[in-house]
DOMI-781384 format. One record per residue: y, x, z of N, C-alpha, C, O in turn. Coordinates in steps of 0.02 Angstrom, whole numbers, plus 32768, in hexadecimal, padded with zeros to 4 digits. Example, Ala and Ser with C-alpha at 12.3 -4.5 7.8 and 13.67 -1.06 7.14 Angstrom:
# DOMI-781384
7EE4829481867F1F826781867F5B829481867F5A82C881A7/7F90828281627FCB82AC816580028285818A8039829E8192/
//
This chain:
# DOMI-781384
990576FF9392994D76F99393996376BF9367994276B09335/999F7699937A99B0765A936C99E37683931D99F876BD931D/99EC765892E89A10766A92AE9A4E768892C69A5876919302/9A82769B928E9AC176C292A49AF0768B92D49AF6765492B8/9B11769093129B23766393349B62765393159B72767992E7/9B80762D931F9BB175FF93149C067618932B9C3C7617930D/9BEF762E93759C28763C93949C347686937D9C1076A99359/9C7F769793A49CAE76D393739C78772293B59C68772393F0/9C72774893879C50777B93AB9C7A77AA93D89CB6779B93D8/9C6F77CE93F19CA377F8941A9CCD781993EF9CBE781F93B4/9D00782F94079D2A786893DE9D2078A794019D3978B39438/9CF678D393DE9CD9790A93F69D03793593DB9D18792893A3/9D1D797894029D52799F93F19D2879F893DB9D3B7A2893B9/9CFD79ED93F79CD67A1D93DA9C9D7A4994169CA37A4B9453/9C6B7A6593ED9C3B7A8C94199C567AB3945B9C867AD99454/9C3B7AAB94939C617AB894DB9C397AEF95029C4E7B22951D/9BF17AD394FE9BCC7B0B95359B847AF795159B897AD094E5/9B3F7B0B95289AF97B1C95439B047B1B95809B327B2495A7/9AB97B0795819A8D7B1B95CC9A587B4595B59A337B309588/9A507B7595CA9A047B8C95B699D77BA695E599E27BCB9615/99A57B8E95D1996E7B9C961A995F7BE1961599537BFD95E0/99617C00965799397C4C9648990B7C539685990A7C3096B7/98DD7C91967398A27CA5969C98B27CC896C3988B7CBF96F2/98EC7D0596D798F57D3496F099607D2E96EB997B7D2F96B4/997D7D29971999B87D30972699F17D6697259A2E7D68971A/99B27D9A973C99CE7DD3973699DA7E0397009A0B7E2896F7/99A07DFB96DA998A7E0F969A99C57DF4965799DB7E1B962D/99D57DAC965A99F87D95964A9A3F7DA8963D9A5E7DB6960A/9A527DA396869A927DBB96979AA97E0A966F9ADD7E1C9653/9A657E2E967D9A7C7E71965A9A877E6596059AAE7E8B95E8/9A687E3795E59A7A7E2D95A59ABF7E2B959F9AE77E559589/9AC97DDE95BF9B017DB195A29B497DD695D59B837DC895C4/9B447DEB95F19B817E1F96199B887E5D961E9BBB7E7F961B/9B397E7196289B337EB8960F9B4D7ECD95B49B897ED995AC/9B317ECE958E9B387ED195649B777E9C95229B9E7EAA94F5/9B627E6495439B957E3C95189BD67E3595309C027E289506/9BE97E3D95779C137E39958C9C467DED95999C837DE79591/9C177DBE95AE9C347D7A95B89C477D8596019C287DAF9620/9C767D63961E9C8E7D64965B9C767D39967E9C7A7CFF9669/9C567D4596BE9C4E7D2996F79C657CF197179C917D01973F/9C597CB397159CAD7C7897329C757C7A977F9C927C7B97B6/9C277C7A977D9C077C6697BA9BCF7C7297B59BBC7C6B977B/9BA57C8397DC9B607C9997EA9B4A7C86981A9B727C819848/9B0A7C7498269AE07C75986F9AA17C7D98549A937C97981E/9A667C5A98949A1B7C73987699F17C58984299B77C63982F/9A307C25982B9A007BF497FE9A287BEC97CC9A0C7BD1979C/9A627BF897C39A907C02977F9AC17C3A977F9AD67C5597B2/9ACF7C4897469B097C6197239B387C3E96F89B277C1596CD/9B687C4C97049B987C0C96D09BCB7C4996B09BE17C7796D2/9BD97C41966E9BE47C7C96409C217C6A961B9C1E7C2E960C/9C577C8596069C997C6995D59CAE7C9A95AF9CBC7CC495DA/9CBF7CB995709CDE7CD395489D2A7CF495509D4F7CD69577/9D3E7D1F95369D7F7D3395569DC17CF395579DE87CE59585/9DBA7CD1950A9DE97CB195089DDD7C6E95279E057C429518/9DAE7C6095509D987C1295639DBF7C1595959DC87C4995B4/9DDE7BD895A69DEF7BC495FE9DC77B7A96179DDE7B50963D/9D997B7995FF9D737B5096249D387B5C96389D117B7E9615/9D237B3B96809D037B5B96B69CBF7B8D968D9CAF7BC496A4/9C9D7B6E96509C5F7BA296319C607B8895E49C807B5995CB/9C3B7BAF95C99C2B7B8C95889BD77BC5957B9BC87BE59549/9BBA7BC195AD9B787BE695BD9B627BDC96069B797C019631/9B347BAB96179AFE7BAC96549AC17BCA964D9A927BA69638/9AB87BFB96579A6E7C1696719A567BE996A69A787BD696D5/9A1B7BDC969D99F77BAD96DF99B47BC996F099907BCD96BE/99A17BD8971699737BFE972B993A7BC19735993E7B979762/98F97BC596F998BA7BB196FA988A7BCA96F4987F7C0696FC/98527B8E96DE97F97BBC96D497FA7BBB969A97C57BD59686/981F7BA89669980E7B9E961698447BA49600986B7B76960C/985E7BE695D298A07BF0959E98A77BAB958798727B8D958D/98D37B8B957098F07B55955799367B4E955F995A7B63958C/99497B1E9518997C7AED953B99847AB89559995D7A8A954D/99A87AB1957999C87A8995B799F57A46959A99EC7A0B95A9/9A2B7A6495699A4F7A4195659A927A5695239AB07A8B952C/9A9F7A3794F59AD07A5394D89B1E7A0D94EA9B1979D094F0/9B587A3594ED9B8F7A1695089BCD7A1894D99BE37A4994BA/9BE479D294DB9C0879CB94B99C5F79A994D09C5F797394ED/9C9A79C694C29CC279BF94ED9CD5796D94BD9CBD79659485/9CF6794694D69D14791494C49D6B791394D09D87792E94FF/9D8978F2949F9DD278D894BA9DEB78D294ED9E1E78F294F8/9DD278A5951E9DE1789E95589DBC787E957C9D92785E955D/9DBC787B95AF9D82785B95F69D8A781B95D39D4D781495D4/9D9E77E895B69D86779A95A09D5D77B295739D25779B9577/9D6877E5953E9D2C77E795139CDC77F995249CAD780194FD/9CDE77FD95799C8C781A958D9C7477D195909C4177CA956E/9C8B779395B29C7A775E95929C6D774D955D9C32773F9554/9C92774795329C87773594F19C28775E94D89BF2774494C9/9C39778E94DD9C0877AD94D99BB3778994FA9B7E779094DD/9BBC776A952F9B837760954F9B7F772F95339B4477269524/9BBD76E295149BA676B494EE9B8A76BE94C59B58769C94BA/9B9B76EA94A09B8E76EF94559B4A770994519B2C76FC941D/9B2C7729947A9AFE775D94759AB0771894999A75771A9488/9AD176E194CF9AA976B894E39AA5766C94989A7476479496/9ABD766A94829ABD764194429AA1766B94089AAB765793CE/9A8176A194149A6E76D093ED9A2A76D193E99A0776DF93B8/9A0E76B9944399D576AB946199B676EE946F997B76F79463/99DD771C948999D37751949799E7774C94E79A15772C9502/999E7789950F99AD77A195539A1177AF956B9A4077BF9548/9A0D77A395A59A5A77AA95B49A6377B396009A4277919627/9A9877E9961A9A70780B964D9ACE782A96699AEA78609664/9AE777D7968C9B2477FE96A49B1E781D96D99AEF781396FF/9B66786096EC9B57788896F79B9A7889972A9BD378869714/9B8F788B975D9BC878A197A39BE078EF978D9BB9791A9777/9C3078FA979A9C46791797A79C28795397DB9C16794B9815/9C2A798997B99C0479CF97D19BA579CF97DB9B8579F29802/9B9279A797B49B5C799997AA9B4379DD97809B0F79FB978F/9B6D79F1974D9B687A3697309BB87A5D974C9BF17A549739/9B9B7A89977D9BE97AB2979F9C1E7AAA97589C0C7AA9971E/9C617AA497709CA77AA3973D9C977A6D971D9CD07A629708/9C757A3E97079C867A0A96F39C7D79CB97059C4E79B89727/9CB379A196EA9CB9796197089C90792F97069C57793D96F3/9CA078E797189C6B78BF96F99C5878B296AE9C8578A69686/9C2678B2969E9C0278D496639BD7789E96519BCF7871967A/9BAF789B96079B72785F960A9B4778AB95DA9B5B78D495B0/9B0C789E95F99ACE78B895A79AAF788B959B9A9F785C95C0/9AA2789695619A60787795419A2C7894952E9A2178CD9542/99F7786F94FC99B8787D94EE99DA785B949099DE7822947A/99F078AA946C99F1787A942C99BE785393F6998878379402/99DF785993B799B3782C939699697868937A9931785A9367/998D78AE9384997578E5936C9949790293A6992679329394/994478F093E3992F78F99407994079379447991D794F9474/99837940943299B17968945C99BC7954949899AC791994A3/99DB797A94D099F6795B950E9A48797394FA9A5A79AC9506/9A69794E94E29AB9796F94E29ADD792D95099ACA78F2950C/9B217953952A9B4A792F95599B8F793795389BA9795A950C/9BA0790A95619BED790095309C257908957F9C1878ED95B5/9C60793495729C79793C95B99CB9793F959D9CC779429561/9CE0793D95CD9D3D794495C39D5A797595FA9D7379AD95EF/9D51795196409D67798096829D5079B096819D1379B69678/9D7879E1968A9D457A3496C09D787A5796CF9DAD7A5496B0/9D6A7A8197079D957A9B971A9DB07AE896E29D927B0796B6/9DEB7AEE96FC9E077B2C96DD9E037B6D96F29E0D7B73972F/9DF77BA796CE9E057BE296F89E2C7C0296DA9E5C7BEA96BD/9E1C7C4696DD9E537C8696B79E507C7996799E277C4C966F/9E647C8A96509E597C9096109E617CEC96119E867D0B9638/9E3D7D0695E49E3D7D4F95DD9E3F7D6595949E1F7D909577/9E817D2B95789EA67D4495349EAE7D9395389E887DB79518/9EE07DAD95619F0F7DDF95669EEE7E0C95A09F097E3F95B4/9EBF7DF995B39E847E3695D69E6B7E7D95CB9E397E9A95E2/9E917E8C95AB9E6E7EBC95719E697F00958F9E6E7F34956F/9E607EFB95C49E537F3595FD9E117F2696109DEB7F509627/9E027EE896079DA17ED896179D767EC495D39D397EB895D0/9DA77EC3959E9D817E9B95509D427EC995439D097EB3953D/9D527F05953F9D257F3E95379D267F4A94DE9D5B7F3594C7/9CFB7F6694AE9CFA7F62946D9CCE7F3B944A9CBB7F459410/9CBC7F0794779C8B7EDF94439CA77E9094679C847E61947A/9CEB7E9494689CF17E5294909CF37E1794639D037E0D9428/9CD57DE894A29CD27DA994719CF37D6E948D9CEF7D6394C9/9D157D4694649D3E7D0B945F9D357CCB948E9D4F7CB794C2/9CFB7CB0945D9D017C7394719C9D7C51944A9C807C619417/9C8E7C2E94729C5C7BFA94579C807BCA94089CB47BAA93FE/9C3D7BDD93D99C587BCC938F9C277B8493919C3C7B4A9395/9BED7B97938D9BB07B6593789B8A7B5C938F9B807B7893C5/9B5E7B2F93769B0E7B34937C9AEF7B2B93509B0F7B1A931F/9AA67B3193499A797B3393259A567B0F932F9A677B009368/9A167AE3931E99E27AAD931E99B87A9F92E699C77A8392B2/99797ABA92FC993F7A9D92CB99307A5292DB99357A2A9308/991C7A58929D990779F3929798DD79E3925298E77A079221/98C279C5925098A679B2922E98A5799291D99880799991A9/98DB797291E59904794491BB993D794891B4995C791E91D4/995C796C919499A9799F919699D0796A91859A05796A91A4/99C67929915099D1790E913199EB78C991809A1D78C591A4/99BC78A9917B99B0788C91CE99E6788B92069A06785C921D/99E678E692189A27790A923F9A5478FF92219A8178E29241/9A5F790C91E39AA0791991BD9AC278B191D19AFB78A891E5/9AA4788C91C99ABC783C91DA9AD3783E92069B0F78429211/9A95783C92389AA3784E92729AE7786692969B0B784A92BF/9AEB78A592769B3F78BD92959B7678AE92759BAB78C1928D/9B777882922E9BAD786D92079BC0784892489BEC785C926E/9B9F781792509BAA77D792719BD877F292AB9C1477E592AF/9BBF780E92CC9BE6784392FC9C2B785A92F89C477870932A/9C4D785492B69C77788092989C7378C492919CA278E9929C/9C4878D192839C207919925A9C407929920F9C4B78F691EF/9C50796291F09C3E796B91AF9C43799B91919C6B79C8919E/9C11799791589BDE79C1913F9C0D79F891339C4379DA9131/9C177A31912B9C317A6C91159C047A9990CE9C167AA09093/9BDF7AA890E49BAA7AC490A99B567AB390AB9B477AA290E4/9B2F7AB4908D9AF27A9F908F9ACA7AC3906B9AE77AE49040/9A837AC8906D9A577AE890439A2F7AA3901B9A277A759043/9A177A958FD899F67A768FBE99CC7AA28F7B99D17AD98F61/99AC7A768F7599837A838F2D998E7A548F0599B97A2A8F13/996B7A518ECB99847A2F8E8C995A79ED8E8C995C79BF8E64/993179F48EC69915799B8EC1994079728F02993779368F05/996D79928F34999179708F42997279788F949982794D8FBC/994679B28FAA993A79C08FFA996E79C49004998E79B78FD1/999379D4903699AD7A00906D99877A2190A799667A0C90D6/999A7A5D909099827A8790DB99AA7AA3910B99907AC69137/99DD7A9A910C9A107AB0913F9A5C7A8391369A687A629104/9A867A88916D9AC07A70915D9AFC7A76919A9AF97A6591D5/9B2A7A8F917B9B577AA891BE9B897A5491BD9B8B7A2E918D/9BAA7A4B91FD9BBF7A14920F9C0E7A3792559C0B7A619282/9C3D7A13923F9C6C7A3992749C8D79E792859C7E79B0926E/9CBD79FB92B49CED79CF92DC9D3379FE92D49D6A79F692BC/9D0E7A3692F99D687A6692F49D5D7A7A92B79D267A76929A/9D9D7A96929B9DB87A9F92469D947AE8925C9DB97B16926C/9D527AF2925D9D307B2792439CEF7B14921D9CDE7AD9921E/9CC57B4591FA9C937B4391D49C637B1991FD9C517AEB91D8/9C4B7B1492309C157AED926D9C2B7AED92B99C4B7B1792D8/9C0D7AA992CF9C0C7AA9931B9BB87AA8931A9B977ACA9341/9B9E7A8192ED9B497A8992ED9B2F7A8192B99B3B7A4E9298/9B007AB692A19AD97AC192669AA37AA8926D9A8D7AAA92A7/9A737A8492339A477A58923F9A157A8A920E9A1F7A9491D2/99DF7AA4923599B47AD1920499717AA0920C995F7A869240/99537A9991D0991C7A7991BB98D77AA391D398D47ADD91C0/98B17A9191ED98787A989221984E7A6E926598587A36927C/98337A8D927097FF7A6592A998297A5B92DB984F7A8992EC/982A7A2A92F698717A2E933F985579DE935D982879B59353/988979E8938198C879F793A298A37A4193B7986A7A4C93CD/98DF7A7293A498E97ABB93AA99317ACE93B9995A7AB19396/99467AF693E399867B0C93DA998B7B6093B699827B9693D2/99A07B4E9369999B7B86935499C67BDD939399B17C0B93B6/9A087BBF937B9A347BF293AA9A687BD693B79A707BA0939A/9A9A7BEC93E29AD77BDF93ED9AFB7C2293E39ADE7C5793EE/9B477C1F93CB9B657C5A93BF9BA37C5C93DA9BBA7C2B93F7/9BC67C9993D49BF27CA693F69C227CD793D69C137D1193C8/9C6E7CB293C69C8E7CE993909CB57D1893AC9CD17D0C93E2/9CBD7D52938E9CED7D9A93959D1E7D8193639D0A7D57933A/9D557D9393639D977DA293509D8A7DC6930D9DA07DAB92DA/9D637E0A93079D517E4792D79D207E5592C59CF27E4592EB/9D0D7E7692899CC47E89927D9C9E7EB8929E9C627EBF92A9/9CDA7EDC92AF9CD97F2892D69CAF7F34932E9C8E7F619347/9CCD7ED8934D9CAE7EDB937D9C6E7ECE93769C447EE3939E/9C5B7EA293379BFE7E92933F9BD97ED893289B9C7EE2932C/9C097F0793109BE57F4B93119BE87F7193449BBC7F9C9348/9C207F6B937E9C0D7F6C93BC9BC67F6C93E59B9E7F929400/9BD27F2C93D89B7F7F1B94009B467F2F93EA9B1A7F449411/9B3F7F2B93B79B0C7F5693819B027FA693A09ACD7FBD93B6/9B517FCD939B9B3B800F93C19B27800994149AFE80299436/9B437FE9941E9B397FE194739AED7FD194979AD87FE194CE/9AC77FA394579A887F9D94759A557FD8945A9A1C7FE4946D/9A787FF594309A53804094029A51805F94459A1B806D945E/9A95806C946B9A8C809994979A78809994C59A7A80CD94E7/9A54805294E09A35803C950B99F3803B94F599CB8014950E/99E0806D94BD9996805094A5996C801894BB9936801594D8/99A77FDB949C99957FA2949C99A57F71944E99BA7F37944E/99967F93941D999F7F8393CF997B7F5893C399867F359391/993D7F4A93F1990A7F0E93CA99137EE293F098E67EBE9406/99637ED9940399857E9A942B99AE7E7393DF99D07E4093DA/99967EAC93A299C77E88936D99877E8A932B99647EB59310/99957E349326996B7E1D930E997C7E1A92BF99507E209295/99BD7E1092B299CB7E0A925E9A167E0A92649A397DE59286/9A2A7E4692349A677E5F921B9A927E9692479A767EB39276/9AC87EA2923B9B057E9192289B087E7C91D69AE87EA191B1/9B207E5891C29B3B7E3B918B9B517E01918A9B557DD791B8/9B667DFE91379B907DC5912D9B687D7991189B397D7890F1/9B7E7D4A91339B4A7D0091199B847CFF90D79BBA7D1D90D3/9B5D7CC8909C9B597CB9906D9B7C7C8090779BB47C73905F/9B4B7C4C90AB9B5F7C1090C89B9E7C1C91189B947C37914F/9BE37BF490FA9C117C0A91479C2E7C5D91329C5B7C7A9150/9C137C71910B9C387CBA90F19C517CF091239C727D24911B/9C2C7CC5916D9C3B7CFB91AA9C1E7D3591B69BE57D2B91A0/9C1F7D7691CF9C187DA091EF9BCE7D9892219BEA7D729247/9BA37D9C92339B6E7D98924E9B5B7DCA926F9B6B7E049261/9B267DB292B39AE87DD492D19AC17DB992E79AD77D8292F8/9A827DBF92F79A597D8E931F9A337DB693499A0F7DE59336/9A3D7DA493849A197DD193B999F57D9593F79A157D639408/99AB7DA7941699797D87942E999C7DA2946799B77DD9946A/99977D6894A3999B7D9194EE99627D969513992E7D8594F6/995E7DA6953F99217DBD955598EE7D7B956298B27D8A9561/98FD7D35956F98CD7D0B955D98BD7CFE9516988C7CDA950F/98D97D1094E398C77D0294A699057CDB9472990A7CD59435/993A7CC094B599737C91947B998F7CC4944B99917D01944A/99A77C8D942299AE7CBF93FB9A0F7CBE93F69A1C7C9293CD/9A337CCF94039A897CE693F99AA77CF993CC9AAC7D3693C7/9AC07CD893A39AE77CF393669B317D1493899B4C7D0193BD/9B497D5193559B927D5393739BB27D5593219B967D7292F2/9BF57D2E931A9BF37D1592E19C427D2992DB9C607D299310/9C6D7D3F92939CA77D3A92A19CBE7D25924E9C947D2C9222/9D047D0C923E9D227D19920F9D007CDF91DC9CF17CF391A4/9CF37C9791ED9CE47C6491C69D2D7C5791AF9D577C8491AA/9D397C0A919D9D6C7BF291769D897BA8919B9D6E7B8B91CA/9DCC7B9291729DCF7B4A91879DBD7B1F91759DB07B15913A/9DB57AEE91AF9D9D7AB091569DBD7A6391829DA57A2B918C/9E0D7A8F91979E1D7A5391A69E377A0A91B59E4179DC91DC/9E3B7A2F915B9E5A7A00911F9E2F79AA911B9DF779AB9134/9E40797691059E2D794A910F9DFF793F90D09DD2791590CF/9E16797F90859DEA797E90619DD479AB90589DD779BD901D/9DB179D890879D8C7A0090849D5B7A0E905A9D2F79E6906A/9D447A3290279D057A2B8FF39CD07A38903B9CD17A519073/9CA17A1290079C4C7A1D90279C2B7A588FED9C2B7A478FB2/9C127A978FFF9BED7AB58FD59BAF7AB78FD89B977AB59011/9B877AB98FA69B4E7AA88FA79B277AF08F849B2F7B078F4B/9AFC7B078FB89AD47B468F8E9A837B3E8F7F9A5A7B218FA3/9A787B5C8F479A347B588F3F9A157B648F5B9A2F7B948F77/99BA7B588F83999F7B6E8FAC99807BB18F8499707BDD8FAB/99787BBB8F5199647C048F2999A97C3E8F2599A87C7B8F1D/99E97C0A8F2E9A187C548F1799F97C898F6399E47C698F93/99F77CC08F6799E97CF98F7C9A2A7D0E8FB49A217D248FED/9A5B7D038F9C9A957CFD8FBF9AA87CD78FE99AE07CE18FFF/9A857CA690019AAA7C6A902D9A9E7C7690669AC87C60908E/9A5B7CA290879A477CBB90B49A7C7CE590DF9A937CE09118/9A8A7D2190999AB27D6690C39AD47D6A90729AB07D579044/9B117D8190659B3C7D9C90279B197DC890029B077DC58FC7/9B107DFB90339AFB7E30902D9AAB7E388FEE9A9B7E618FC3/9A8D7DF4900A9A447DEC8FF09A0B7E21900E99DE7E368FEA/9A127E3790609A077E51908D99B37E15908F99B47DE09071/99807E2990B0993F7E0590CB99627DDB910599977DE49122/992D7DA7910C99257D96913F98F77D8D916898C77D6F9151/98F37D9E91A698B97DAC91CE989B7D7F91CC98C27D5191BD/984E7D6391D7981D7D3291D8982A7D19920D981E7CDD9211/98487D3D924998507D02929698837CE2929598857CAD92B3/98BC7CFC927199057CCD925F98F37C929250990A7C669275/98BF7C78921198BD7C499214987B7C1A923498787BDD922E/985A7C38924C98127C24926398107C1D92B297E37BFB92CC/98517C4892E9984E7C409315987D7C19933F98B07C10931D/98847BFA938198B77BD8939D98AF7BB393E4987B7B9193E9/98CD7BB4940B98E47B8B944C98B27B55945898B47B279430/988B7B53948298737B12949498BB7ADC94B698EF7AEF94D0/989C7A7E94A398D27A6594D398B17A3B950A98777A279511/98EA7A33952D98D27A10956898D879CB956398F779BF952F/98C77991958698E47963957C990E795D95B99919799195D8/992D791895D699607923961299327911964A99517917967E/98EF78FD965598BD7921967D98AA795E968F9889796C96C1/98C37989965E98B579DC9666987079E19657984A7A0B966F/985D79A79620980C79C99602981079D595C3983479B195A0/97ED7A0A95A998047A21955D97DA79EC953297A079D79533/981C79DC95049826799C94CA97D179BE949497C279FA9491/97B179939478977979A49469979C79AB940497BE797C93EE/979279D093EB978979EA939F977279A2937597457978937D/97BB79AF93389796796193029790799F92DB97AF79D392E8/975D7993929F975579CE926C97A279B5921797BB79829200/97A779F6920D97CF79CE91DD97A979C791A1979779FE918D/979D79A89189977779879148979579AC90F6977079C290CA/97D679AA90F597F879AE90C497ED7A0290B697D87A2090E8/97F87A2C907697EE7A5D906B980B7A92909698407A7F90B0/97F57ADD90AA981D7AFD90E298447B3090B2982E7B4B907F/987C7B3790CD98A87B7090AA98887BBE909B98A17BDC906B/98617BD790B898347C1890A898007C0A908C97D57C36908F/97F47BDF907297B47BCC904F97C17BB4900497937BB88FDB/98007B9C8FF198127BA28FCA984B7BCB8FB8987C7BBB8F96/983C7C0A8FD5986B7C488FBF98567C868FC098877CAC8FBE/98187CAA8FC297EF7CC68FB397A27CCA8FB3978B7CA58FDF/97707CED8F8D97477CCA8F85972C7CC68F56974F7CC98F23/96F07CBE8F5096DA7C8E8F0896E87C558F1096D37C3C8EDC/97007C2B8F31970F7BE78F0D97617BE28F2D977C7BAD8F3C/97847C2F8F3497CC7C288F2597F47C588F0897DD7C898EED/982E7C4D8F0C985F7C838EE398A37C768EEF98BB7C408EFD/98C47CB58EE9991E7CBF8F0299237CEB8ED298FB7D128EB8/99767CD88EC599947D018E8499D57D1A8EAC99F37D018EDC/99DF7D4D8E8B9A377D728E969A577D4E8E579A887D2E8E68/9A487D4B8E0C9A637D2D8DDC9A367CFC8DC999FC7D0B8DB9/9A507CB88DC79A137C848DB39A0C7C7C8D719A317C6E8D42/99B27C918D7F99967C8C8D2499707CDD8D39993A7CED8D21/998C7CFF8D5C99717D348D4A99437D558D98995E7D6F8DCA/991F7D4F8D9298EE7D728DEF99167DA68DF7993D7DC18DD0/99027DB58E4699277DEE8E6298E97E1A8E6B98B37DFD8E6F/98EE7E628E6F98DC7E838E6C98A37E9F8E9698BF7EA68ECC/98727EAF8E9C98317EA08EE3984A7ECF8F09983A7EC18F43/986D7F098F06987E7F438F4598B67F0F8F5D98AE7F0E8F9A/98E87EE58F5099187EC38F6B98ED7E888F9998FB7E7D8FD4/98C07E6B8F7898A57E288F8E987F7E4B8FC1988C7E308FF7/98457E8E8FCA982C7E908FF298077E54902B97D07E3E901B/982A7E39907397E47E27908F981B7DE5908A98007DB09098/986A7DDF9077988A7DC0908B987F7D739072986E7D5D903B/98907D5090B5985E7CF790AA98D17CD6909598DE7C9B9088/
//
């Protein structure tokens, strides 16, 4: 990739949709409608296209029916149809793959460009799509675990640090971060809309797509879903929490679908979208930054994740990350997390938690 380009980058308005590849359609469907309750805009034998109650645009979820779980694609809405240009300049002076895109090329949306980023993502930049219902005031189909709207995403990478440029340039910025006292970073949330993230940059082997999430209104509904898959004796669909993050101070769950992605449902972050927004910065040992609570964290939270595709549809091959990994220096013999710093936490609290 050519240095930071010159010309003005898109004006990206914030996180829009996924593509995600799946093995089984049907299987799928019973997750993300069965259980989660996203609405239907279109189906046939080779996709599903998925939207939130409060969305009115055509999806902000493609299921795509393949031979290998992956992602496809992460999407990003822009200002307006001149800015999908802009976009393809900026991204070809970047010396990056560039891959415009005809109108209904992906059903509901317009002409579109993707790329191949510097990170090794396939993300597209779009404006047009068509409109549908909106199902604000639906509340005869919401059910008790209804959910809103597409919040984020997630992305392993290698070089958090790297990413973090990377998306300044973009008009990205930083919200909160994890560091240590020699000056790593291992994580870092990044927004456009005046919320906590549009994409979190988690430090690891990648290109990975950690998760994508999706917010409720209440806390009440992510306990919803929680009972709902109990009663479906389907609980080991939930991989880590209900609780509260440390980092974003939101409401949490993380649940695997039946290929393995992994789905956050997230509620009750903050604004930040003030022009001087503080950047907070947490220790990679405080104990808290994980979950409030100082709750474990599962070993696949941070060890597992999304293969990607490239815009060939062949999965992007693994850089290792070099730099220290966040569970390795947080429990352990050669780590440690505190509830009060100066003082260890307790081994029945720390248990297996990385």
């Amino acid at each position: 990739m050519n240095p930071q380009p010159t010309s003005t980058p898109p004006d990206i308005i914030r996180a829009a949709y996924a593509e995600l590849i799946v093995t089984d359609l049907a299987e799928s469907r019973a997750f993300y409608v069965g259980v989660l309750g996203l609405v239907v805009t279109y189906e046939d034998d080779e996709a599903i296209y998925l939207r939130a109650f409060e969305e009115y645009l055509h999806h902000s979820l493609v299921l795509r029916l393949g031979p290998v779980a992956a992602l496809a694609a992460l999407a990003y809405r822009v200002r307006s149809q001149d800015e999908v240009a802009v976009a393809a300049d900026y991204y070809r002076e970047l010396g990056a793959r560039v891959e415009p895109r005809p109108a209904g090329a992906t059903r509901g949306v317009g002409e579109a460009v993707r790329v191949e980023d510097p990170l090794g993502f396939p993300v597209e930049f779009f404006y047009d799509s068509e409109h549908v219902e909106r199902f604000t005031r639906r509340y005869d189909v919401h059910g008790a675990g209804a959910i809103s709207r597409l919040d984020h995403f997630n992305v392993m990478t290698p070089d958090v640090e790297a990413a973090r440029a990377y998306h300044e340039g973009l008009g990205f910025t930083v919200s909160e971060d994890i560091q240590d006292a020699e000056g790593t970073t291992y994580a870092a949330w990044m927004y456009r809309k005046p919320t906590v993230h549009d994409v979190a940059l988690t430090g690891g082997d990648g290109p990975r797509l950690h998760h994508i999430a999706f917010a409720t209104h209440e806390q009440h509904q992510i306990l919803h879903i929680c009972d709902h898959l109990g009663a479906l004796r389907q609980s080991d669909k939930i991989e880590r929490g209900p609780g509260r993050h440390g980092v974003s101070n939101a409401f949490y769950l993380y649940l695997r679908d039946p290929d393995g992605h992994r789905i956050e449902i997230y509620t009750q972050d903050y604004y930040t979208g003030d022009p001087d927004n503080p950047t907070l910065t947490w220790d990679v040992h405080d104990n808290q930054r994980r979950d409030w609570w100082g709750n474990p964290v599962v070993p696949s939270w941070y060890s597992e994740a999304s293969a990607v595709l490239d815009l060939d549809g062949v999965v992007r091959p693994l850089v290792a990350r070099t730099e220290p990994a966040e569970a390795a220096v947080t429990i352990g013999a050669d780590g440690f997390s505190y509830t009060r710093e100066g003082e260890p936490i307790p081994e029945y609290k720390l248990g297996h938690q990385l």
